[in-house]
N, C-alpha and C positions, 0 to 999 in steps of 0.2 A: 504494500500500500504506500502509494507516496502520492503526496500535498497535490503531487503537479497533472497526476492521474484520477485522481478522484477527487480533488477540493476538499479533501476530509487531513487536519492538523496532522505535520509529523509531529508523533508523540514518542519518545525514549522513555523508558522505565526499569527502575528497578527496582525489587519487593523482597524484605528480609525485617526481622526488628535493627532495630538501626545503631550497630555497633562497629565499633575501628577494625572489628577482624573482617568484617562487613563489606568495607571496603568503599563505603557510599561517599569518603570525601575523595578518592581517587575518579569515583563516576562524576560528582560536581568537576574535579580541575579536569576531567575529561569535556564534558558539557561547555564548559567556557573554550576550550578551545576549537569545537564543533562549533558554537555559536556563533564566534567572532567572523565566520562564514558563511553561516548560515541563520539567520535571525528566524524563517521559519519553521524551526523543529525548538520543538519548549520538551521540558525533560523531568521527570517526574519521579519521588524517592518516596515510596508507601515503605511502610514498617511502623513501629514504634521505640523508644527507647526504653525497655525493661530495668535499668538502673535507678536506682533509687534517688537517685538526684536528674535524670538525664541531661549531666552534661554532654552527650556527643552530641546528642541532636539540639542541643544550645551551639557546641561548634561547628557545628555541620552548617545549622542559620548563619554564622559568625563569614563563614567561609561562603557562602551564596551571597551575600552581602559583600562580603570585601569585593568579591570575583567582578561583582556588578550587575548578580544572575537574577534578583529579585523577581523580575518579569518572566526568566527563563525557565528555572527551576523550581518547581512548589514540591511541597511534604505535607502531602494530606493527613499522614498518622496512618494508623492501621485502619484495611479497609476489610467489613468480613464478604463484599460482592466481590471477590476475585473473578471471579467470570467476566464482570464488566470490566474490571480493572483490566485485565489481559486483552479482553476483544477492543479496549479503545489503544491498545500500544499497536506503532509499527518495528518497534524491535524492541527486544527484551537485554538487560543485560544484567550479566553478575560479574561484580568488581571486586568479590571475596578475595582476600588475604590467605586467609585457608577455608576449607569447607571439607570434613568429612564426610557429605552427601549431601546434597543440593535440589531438595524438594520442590523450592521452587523453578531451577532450570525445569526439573520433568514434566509441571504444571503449564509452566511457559511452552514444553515442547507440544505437548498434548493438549493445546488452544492452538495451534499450527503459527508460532512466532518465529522469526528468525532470531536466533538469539548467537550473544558474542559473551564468552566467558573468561577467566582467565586463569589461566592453568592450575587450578585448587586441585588435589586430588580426589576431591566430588567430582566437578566438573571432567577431570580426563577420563572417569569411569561413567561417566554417562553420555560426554559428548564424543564423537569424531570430529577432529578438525577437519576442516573444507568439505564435511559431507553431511552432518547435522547441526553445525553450529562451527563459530569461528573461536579458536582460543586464541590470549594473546595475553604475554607475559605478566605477571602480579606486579601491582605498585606501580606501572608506568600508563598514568593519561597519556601519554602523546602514544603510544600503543592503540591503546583502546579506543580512542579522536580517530586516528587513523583506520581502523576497522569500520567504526561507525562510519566514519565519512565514504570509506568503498562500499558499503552496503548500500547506503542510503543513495550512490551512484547507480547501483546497479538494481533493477527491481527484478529480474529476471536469477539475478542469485539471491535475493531474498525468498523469491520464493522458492526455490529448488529445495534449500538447506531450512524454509519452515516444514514443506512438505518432507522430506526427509525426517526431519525431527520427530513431525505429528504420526510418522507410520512408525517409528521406533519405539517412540512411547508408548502406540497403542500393543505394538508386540511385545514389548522389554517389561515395562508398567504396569499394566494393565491389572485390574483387581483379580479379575479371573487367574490371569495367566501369574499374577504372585499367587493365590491357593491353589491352583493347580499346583505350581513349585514346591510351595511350603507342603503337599501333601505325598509328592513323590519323595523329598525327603524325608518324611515320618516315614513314611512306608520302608525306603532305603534304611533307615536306623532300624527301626523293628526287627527289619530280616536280617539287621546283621548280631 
C-alpha cells in the first residue's frame, strides 16, 4: 500500500510495551531520518511503559520532541484493537535490541504486513531475510531509514515479502498447526 496508489496515509508502526531492549528510540532516530525525505509517511509507537515510573516513554517523548517528530511520530499507548492497529500500517517494524521471540513480528506476518526487523534472535527464527521480511542490523537507524526507505520505493517487494510472510505464518503459526505439534510431541514422549 502506498500514499501515491491508493491516497490512503503511509503509516510505519511499531507494537511492543515500550522498553530500551524494545528498541523504539532506534525506530524514532530511524523515522526522522525517513522523514526529512519524506514528510508523507507519519510513524506510529503503540505499546505501553510497564515501569513503575515510565521513564522510557517520558524519553522516548523527550527524543520525538528534540528530533522535531511531534507531527510525525505519535504513541497512542497500548491498543487492545490490534487488528485495526495492523490493517491501518503499511509496514510493520521491530527495532528490538534483543527479542527471544517476537509475537508480535508473527501477528504483523499473519495480517499480510511487510515487515523489516533487526536481527534479534526472535526475529532470525521467524523471519527469512529477503523472502519474508527484511533484517537489518541492531542499534543502527541509518540501517533501518535505509530499509524503510527501499520498501516504501518499491511496492511490488512489499508485497511479495507481506505475502510470503502471511503464508508462513499461516503454516508455521497457526493454532491448529501448534496443537497438532504440541500433540505429536506428547504422543513422541509417551512412546518413548
Amino acid at each position: 500500500r502506498s500514499s501515491v496508489e491508493t491516497n490512503v496515509p503511509v503509516v510505519i508502526g511499531t507494537v511492543g510495551h515500550l522498553a530500551p531492549i524494545k528498541g523504539q528510540d532506534v525506530f524514532v532516530r530511524a523515522a526522522a531520518l525517513v522523514s526529512a525525505h519524506r514528510p508523507d509517511v507519519h510513524f506510529v509507537v503503540v505499546g505501553e511503559d510497564k515501569s513503575r515510573e515510565g521513564g522510557y516513554r517520558r524519553s522516548l517523548a523527550a527524543l520525538i520532541d528534540e528530533l522535531g517528530l511531534n507531527d510525525v511520530v505519535t504513541m497512542p499507548g497500548w491498543r487492545d484493537d490490534m487488528n485495526a492497529v495492523l490493517s491501518s500500517l503499511t509496514l510493520f517494524v521491530s527495532a528490538a535490541r534483543s527479542e527471544p521471540f517476537g509475537l508480535a513480528i508473527v501477528e504483523a506476518m499473519a495480517a499480510g504486513l511487510p515487515i523489516i526487523a533487526t536481527a534479534s534472535e526472535g526475529a532470525m527464527e521467524i523471519l527469512e531475510d529477503g523472502v519474508t521480511g527484511k533484517l537489518v542490523p541492531s542499534d543502527n537507524p541509518e540501517a533501518l531509514a535505509n530499509a524503510i526507505n527501499n520498501l516504501l520505493d518499491d511496492p511490488h517487494e512489499r508485497s511479495r515479502l507481506a505475502l510470503n510472510a502471511q503464508r508462513v505464518a499461516r503454516d508455521r503459526f497457526s493454532l491448529a498447526r501448534m496443537a497438532s505439534d504440541t500433540e505429536r510431541l506428547y504422543r513422541e514422549l509417551l512412546n518413548d
